[in-house]
MISEKE-290312 format. One record per residue (C-alpha): residue number from 1; x, y, z. Coordinates in pm, 1 decimal. Layout:
REM MISEKE-290312
<i: NUM	east: X	north: Y	up: Z>
...
//
This chain:
REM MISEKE-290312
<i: 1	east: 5.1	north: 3668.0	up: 593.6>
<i: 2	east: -277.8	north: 3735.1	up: 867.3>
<i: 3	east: -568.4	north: 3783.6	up: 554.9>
<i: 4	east: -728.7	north: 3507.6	up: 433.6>
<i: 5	east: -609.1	north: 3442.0	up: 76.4>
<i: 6	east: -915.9	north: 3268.7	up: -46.0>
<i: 7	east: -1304.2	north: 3213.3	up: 52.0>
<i: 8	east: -1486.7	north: 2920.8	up: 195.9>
<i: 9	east: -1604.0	north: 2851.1	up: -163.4>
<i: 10	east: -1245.2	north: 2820.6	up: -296.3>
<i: 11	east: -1167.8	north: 2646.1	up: 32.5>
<i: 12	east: -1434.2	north: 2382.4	up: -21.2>
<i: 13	east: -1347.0	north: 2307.8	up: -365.7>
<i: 14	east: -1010.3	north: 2278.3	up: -275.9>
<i: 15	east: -1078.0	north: 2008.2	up: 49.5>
<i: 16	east: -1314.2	north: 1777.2	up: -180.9>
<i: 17	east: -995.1	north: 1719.9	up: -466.0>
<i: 18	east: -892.3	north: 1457.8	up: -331.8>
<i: 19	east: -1076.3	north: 1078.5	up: -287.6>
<i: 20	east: -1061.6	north: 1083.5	up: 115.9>
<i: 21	east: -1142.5	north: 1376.6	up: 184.0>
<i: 22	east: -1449.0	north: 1357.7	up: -8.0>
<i: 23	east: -1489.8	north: 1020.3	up: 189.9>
<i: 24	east: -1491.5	north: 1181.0	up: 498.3>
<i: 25	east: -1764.5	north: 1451.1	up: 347.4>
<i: 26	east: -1629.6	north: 1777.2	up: 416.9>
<i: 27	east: -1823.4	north: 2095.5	up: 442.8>
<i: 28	east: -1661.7	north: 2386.7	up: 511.1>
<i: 29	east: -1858.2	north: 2560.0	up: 745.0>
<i: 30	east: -1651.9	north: 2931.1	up: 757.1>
<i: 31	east: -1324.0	north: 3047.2	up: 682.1>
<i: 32	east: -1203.1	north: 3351.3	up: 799.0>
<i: 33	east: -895.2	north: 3524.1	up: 931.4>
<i: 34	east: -931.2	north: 3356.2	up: 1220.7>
<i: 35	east: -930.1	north: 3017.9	up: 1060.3>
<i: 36	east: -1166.8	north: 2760.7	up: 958.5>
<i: 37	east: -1443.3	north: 2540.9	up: 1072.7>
<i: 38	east: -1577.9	north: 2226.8	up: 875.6>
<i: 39	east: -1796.5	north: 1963.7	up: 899.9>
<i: 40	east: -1768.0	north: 1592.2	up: 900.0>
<i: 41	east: -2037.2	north: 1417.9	up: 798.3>
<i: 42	east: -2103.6	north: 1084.0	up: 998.6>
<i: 43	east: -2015.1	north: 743.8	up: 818.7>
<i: 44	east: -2125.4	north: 396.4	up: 975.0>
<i: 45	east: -1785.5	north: 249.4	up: 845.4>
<i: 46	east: -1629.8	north: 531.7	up: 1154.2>
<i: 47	east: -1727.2	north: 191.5	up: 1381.7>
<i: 48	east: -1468.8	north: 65.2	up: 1539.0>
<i: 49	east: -1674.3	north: -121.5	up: 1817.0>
<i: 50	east: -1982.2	north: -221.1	up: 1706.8>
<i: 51	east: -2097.7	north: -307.4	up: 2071.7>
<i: 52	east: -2039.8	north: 52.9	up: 2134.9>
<i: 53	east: -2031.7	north: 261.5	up: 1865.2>
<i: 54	east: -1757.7	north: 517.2	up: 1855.8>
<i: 55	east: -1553.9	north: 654.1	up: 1600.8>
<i: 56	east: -1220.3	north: 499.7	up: 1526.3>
<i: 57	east: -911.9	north: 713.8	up: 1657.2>
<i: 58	east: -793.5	north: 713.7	up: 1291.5>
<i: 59	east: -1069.3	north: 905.0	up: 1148.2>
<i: 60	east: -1046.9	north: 1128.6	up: 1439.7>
<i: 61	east: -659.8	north: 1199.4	up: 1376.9>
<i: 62	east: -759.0	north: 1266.1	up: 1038.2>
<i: 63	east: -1006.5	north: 1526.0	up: 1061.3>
<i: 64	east: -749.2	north: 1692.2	up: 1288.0>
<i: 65	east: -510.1	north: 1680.5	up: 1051.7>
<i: 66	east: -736.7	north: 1815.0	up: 775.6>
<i: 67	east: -873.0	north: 2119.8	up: 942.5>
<i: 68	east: -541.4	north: 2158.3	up: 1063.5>
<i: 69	east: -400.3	north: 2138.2	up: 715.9>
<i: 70	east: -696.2	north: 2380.6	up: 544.3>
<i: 71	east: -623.5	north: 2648.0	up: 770.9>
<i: 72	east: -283.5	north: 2681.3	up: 632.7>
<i: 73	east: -432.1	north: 2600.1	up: 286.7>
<i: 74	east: -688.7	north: 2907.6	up: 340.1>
<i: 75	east: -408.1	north: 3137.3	up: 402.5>
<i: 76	east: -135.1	north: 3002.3	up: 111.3>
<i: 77	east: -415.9	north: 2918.1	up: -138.4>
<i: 78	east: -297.9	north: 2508.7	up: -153.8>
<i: 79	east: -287.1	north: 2257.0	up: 94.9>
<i: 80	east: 48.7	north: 2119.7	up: 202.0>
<i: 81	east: 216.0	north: 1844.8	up: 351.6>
<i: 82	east: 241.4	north: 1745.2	up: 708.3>
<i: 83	east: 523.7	north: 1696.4	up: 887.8>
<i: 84	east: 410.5	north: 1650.7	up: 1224.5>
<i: 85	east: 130.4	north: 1568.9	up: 1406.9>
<i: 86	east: -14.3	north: 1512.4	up: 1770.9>
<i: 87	east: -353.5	north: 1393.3	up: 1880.4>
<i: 88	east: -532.4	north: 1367.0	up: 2180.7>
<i: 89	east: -844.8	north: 1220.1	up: 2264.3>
<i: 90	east: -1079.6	north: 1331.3	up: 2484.9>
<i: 91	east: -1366.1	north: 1177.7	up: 2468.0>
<i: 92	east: -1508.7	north: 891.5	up: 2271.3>
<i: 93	east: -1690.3	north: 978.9	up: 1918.3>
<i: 94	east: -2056.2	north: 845.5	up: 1952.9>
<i: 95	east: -2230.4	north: 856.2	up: 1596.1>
<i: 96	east: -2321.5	north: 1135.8	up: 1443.0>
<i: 97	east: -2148.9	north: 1498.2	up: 1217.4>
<i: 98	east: -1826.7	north: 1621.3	up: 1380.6>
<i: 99	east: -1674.6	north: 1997.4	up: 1415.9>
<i: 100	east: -1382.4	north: 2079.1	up: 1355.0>
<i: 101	east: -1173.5	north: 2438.7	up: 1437.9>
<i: 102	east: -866.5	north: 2517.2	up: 1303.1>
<i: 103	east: -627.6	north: 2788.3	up: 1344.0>
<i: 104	east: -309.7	north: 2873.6	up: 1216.2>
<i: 105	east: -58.2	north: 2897.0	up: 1545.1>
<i: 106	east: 276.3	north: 3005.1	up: 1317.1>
<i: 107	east: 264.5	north: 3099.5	up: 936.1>
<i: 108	east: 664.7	north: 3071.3	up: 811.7>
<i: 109	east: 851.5	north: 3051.3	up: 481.1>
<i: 110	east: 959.8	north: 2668.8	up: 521.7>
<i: 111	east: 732.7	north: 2565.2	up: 798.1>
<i: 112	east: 422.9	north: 2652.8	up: 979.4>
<i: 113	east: 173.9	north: 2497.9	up: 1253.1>
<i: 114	east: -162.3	north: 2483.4	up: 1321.7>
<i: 115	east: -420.1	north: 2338.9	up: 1541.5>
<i: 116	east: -749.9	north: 2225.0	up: 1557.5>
<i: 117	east: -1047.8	north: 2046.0	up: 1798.2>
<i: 118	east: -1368.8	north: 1814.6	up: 1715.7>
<i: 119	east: -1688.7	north: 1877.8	up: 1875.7>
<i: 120	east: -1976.9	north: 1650.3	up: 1840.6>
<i: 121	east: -2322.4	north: 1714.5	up: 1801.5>
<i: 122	east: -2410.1	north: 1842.2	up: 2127.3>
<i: 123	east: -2089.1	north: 2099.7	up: 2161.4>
<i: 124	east: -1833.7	north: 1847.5	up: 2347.1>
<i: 125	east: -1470.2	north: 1868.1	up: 2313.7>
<i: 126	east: -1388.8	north: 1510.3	up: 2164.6>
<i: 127	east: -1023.4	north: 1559.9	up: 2030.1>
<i: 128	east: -753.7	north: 1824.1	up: 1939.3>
<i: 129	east: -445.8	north: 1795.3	up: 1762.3>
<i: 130	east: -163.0	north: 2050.4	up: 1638.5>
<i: 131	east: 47.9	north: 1949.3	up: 1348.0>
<i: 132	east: 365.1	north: 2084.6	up: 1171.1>
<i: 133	east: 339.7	north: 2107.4	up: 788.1>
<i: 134	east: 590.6	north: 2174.6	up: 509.6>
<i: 135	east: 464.8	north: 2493.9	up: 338.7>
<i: 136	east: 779.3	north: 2642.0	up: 135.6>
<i: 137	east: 657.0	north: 2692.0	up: -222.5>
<i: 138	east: 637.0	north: 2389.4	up: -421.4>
<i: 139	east: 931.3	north: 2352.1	up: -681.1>
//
């Protein structure tokens, strides 16, 4: 499974189903056989010090797991659950849109990984993750 099964378009439709995603404002920025890169629109409710101002490690695990998640869903057409996951943080998250890059590391019958970094505005590695996620067909 190497060819992308379905375009950014089908992609971003399929990202914004559900309530948090669309929360978290997705844009899918590309999606290609080399996997996928979407957009996180900043939110002021990201706080988690208001003295200063960075992104909660939450939201950042999230969009890991997301991207992560979509580059699997770009190749099997639906997203799927995760099993696993690992974060690390590089950098605090001042405000402002996020980038995230996802690849697919291992595509298998039961289970597959991927991983995935944010960037912030001005190019700089803030976190990267790699997750495990359950993609045998549903039942």
């Amino acid at each position: 499974m190497s060819e992308q099964a379905i375009s950014a378009e089908k992609l971003q439709e399929l990202i914004t189903r559900g309530a948090f995603n669309r929360w978290l404002n997705f844009t899918v920025v590309k999606a290609d056989a080399d996997g996928i890169e979407v957009r996180a629109a900043w939110r002021e409710e990201w706080v988690v010090n208001p003295e200063r101002r960075y992104t909660h490690g939450g939201i950042l695990a999230a969009i890991i797991d997301v991207a992560a998640d979509y580059a699997i869903a770009a190749k099997l057409g639906r997203p799927v659950p995760t099993i696993d996951l690992r974060v690390d943080y590089h950098k605090a998250a001042a405000p402002g849109d996020l980038t995230a890059k996802a690849r697919v590391v291992r595509m298998g019958s039961q289970y597959s990984t991927a991983e995935a970094s944010i960037c912030d505005g001005g190019g700089e590695l803030v976190a990267s993750g790699r997750g495990t996620y359950f993609t045998a067909p549903p039942k």
